[in-house]
C-alpha positions as CSV (number, residue, x, y, z in Angstrom):
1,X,0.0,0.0,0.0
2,X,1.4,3.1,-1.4
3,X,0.4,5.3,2.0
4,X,1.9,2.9,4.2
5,X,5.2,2.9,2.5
6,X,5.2,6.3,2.8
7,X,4.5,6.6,6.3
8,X,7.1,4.1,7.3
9,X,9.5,5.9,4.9
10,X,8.8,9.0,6.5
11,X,9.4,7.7,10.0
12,X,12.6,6.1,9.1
13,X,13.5,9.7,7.8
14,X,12.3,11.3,11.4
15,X,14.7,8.9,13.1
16,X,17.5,9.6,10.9
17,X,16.9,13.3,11.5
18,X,17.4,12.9,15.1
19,X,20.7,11.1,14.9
20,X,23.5,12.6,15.8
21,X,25.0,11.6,12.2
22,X,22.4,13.4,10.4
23,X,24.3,16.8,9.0
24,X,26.2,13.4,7.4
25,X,23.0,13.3,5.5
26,X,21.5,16.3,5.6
27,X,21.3,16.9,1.9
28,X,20.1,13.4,1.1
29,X,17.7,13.3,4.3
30,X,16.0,16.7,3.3
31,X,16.0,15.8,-0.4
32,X,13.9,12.4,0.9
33,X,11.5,14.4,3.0
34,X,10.7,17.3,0.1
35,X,10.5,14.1,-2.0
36,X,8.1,12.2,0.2
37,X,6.0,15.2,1.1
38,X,5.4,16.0,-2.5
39,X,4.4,12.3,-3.1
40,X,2.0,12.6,-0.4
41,X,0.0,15.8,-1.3
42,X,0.0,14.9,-4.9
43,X,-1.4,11.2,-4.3
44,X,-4.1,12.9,-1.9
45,X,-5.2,15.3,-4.1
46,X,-5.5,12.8,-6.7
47,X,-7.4,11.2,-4.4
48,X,-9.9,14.0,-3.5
49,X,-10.3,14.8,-7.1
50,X,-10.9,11.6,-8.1
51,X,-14.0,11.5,-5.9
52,X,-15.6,14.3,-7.3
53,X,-14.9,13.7,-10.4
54,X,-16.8,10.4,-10.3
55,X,-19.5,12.0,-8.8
56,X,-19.9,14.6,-11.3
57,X,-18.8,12.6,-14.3
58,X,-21.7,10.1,-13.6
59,X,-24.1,13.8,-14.0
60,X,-22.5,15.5,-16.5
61,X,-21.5,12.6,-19.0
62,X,-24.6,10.8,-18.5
63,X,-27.1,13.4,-19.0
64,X,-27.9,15.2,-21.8
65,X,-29.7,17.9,-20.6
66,X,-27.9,19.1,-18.0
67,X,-25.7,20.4,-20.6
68,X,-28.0,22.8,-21.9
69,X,-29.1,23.9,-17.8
70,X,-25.1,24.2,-16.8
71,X,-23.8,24.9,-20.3
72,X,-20.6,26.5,-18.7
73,X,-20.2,24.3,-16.0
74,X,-20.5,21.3,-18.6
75,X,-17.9,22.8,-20.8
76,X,-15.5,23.4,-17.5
77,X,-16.0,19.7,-16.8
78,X,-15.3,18.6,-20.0
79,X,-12.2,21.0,-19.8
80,X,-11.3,18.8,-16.5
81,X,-12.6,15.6,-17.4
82,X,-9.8,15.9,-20.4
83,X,-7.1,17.0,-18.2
84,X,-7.7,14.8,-15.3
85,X,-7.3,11.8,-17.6
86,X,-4.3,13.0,-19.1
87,X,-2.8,13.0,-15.7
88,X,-4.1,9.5,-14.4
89,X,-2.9,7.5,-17.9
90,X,0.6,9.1,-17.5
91,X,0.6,8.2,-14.0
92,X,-0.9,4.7,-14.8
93,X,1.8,4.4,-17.4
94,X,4.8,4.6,-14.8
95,X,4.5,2.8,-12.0
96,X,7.4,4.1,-10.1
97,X,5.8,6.9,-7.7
98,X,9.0,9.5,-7.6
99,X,9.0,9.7,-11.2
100,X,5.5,9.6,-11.7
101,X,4.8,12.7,-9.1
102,X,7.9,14.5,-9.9
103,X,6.5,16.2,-12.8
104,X,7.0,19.9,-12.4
105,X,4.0,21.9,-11.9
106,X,1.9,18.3,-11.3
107,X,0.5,19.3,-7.6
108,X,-0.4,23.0,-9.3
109,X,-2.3,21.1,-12.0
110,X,-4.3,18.6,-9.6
111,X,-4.9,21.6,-7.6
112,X,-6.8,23.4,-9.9
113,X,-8.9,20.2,-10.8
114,X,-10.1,20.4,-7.6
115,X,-10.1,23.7,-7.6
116,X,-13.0,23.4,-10.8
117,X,-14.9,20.9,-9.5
118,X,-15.2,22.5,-6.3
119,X,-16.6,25.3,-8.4
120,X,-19.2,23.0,-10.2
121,X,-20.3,21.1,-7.8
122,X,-21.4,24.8,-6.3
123,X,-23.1,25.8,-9.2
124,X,-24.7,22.3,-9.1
125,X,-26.0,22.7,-6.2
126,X,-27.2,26.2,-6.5
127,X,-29.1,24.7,-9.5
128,X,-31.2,22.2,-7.6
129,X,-31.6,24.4,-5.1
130,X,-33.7,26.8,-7.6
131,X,-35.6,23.8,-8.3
132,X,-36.4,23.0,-4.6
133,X,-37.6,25.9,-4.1
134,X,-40.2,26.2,-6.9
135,X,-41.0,22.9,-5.7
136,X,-40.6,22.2,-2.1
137,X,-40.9,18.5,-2.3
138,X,-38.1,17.8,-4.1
139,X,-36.5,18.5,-0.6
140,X,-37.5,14.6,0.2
141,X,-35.7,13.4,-3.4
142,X,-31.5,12.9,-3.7
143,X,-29.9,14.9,-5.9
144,X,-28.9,11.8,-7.8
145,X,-32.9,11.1,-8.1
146,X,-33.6,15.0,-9.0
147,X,-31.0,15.4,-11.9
148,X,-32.7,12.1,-13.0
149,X,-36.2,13.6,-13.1
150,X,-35.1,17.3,-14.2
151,X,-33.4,15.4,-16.7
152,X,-36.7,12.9,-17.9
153,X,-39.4,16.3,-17.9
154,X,-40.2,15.4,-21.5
155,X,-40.7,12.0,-20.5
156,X,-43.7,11.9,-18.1
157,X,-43.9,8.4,-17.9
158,X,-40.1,7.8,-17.0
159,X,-40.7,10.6,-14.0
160,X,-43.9,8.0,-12.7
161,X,-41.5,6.1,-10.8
162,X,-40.1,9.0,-8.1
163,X,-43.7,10.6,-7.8
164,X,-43.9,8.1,-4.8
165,X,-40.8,9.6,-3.4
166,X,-42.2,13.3,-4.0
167,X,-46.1,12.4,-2.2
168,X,-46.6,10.0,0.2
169,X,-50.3,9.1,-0.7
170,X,-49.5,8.9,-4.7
171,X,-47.4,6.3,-6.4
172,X,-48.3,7.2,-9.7
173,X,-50.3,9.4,-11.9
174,X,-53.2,8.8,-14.0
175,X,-51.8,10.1,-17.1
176,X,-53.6,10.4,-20.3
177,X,-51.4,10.6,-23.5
178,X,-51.6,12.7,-26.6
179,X,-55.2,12.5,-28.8
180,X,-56.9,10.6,-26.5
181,X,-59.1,13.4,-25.5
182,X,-58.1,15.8,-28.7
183,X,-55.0,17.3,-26.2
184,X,-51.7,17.8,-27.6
185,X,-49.4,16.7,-24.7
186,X,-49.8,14.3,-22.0
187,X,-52.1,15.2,-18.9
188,X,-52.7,14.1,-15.5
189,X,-56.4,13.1,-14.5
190,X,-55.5,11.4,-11.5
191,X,-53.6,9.6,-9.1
192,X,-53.2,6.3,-7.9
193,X,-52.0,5.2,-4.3
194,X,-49.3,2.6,-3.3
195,X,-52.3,0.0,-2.2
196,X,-54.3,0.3,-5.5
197,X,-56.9,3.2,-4.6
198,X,-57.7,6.0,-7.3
199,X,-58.6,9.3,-7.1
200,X,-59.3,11.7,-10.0
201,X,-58.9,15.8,-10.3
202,X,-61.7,18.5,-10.9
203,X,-59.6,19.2,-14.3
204,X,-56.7,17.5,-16.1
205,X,-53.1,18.9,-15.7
206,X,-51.3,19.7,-18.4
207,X,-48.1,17.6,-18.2
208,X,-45.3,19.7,-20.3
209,X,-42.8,22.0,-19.9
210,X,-40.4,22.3,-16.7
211,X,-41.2,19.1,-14.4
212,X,-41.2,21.5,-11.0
213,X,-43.7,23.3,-12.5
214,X,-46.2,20.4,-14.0
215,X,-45.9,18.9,-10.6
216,X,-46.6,22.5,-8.3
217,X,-49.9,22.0,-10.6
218,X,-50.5,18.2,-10.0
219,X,-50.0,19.1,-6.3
220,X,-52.6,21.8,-6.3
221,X,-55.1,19.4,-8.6
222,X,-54.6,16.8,-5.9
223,X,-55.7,19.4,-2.9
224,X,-58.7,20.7,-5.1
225,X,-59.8,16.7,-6.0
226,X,-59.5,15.9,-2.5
227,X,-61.4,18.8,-0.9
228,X,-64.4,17.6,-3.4
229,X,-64.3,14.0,-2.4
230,X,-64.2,14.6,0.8
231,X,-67.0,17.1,0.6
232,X,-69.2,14.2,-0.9
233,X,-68.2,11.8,1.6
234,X,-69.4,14.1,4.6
235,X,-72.4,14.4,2.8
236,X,-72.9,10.5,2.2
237,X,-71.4,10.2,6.0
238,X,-74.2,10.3,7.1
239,X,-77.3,9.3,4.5
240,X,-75.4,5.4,3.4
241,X,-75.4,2.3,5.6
242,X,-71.6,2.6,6.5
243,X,-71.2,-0.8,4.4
244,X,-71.8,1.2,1.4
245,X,-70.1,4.2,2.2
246,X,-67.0,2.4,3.6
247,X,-66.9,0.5,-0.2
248,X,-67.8,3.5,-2.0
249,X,-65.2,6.0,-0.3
250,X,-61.1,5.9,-0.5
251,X,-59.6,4.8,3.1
252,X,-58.0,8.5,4.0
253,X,-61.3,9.9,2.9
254,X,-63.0,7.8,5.5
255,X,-60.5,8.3,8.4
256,X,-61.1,12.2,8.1
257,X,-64.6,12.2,7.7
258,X,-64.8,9.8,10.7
259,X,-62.6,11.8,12.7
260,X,-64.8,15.1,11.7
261,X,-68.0,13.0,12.7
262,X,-66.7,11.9,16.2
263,X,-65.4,15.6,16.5
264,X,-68.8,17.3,15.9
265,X,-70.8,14.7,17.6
266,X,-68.5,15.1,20.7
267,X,-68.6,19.3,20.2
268,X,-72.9,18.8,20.5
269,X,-72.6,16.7,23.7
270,X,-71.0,18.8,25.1
């Protein structure tokens, strides 16, 4: 292991420092030291960069439209992606580490790799903020998950599998495609929970354009289609045998309305 050698190399140099033979070796000693201190920064900073870079080379060089969101940060990584390759195939090409690291200007150049992707990764995630805060509910989604979607908005039916991840009650949407009901893009007539129960809006959604914004209006559709269902289930509450309205009525539906019941019938006992 390359940071084990090091170490022990650089505590054999320690001890020879302290020796009273050591302005013997002086020159050789600090040359050693310089040496191995180089070694050390440069392998580290490889190291960091190499992190990020696989982070960001998984976003940027697996996603086409992040390109167009980040076009200068894109470029930039390119610009490192290059440079940072260059580096690792001459350093996989010479196995001996004091040659391989004692390229002048090498730490400088991994410096500023780091440097770059420190500065993307920034922008990167001042970019998903912006879209957290149009839609809030993309707080409970990875970033991983959100370049995903952001990067699927034309593809409604590729973003179906994270709605679950975005509302807890939905799993997917009721999604009706182009022509089926003369409209030109896909729209959203409903939802469907994770144990099978449907529920459908006052009006369809019009599913195109930017994903944070289809979904602010899917959101809103949901709170207007629930406030009417539950307005006919109070209604029924009361007027059904509760066989019928416990078949006819979606489990959350029921829960509220029989929490409201209890509520006002307690409130008139009292």
């Amino acid at each position: 292991d390359l940071f084990q050698l090091l170490e022990d190399d650089s505590v054999a140099l320690s001890t020879m420092k302290a020796s009273k033979y050591y302005n013997s070796f002086k020159e050789k000693i600090d040359f050693w030291e310089g040496t191995l201190s180089t070694i050390s920064e440069i392998v580290d900073m490889i190291l960091t960069v190499q992190r990020k870079w696989m982070y960001l080379e998984s976003i940027f060089m697996a996603a086409g439209d992040i390109s167009k969101q980040l076009p200068e940060e894109y470029t930039l990584f390119v610009q490192v992606n290059d440079g940072f390759k260059s580096v690792m195939g001459r350093v996989f090409g010479d196995p001996n580490a004091q040659s391989a690291c004692g390229v002048p200007g090498m730490l400088d150049e991994v410096t500023d790799f780091d440097n770059k992707l420190e500065k993307i990764q920034k922008s990167l995630d001042q970019y998903l903020e912006t879209k957290r805060v149009l839609f809030p509910r993309f707080y409970f989604v990875s970033d991983d998950d959100l370049l995903e979607i952001l990067g699927q908005s034309k593809e409604p039916q590729l973003v179906q599998k994270h709605i679950k991840k975005c509302f807890e009650g939905i799993k997917t949407l009721i999604l009706v495609p182009p022509g089926k009901l003369m409209n030109r893009t896909y729209e959203a007539s409903g939802g469907t929970s994770p144990d099978g129960e449907t529920m459908s809006f006052v009006q369809n959604v019009v599913v195109d354009g930017a994903v944070e914004l289809w979904l602010v209006a899917v959101e809103a559709a949901m709170k207007l289609g629930l406030q009417k269902l539950l307005a006919g289930c109070i209604q029924e509450y009361k007027g059904k045998k509760k066989e019928n309205w416990v078949k006819a009525w979606q489990g959350g539906l029921l829960i509220t309305t029989g929490a409201i019941g209890w509520t006002s019938d307690c409130s008139k006992a009292l």
